[in-house]
N, C-alpha and C positions, 0 to 999 in steps of 0.2 A: 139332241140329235133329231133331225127331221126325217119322217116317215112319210112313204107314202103309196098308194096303191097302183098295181100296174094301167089300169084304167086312166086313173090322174097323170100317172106318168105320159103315157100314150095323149093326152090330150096337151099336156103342156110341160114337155122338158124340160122347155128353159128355166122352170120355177125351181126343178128338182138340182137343175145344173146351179144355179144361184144360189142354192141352199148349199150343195157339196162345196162350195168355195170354202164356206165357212168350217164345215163339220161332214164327215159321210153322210148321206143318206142311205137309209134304210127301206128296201124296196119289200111290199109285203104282196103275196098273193093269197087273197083270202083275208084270212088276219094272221097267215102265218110268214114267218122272213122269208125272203126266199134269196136275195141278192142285196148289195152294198155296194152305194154309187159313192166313189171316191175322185176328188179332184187332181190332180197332178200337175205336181208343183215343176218348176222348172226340171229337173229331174227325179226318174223314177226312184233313185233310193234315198233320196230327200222326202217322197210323199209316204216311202214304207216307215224312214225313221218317225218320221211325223206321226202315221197308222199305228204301228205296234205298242207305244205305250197308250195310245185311245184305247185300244180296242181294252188291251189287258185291264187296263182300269174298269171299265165297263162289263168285263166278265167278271173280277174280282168284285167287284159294289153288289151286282147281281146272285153273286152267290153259284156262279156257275166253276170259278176256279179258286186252289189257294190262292196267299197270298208265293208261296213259293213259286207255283207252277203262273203264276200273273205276270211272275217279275221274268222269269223265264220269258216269255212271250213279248214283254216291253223291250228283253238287249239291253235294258237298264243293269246295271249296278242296284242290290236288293236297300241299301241307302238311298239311293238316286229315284228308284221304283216308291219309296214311302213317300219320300218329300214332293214327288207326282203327284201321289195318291191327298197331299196333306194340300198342296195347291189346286184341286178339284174340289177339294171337301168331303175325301171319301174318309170315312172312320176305320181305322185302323183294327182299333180292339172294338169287335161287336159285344155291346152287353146282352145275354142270355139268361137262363133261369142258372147255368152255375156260375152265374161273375160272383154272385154275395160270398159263393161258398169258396170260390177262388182267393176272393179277396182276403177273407176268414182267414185263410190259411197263410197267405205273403203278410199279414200284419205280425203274423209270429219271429219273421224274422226283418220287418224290418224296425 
């Protein structure tokens, strides 16, 4: 995703506009978000189907949403929402300090 500051914006849209072709842009004031420059595809609920599994992916990676509450947000099917997630390359099961102890415990039964 291309970011960029309202200043650069103001100097040269068309760069910000040529980036949202591809992907949102992300418009920051300060160094904090402030707004989300989206392109629009032939129609608006074609650019939202498009938007909604972006973004949910993009909160789910970031650690800002579950995976239920992502898939939620995508209108994906929570199947349809992984196989997203697995064509992005976002990792499904995060390893932490309890995967060992998790693991420990499902080798008992499998």
């Amino acid at each position: 995703m291309y970011a960029t500051n309202v200043r650069e914006l103001k100097k040269n849209p068309s760069l910000a506009l040529r980036h949202a072709r591809v992907a949102p842009v992300l418009i920051l004031k300060g160094d904090e978000p402030d707004a989300l420059l989206v392109h629009l595809d032939e129609t608006l609920s074609n650019t939202e189907a498009g938007l909604r599994p972006a973004l949910a992916a993009n909160f789910y990676k970031d650690g800002l949403m579950s995976l239920g509450k992502a898939t939620k947000l995508s209108g994906l099917v929570m199947s349809d929402f992984i196989r997203h997630l697995g064509h992005l390359g976002i990792e499904i099961v995060k390893v932490d300090e309890t995967t060992a102890h998790e693991t420990k415990d499902l080798s008992a039964w499998l």
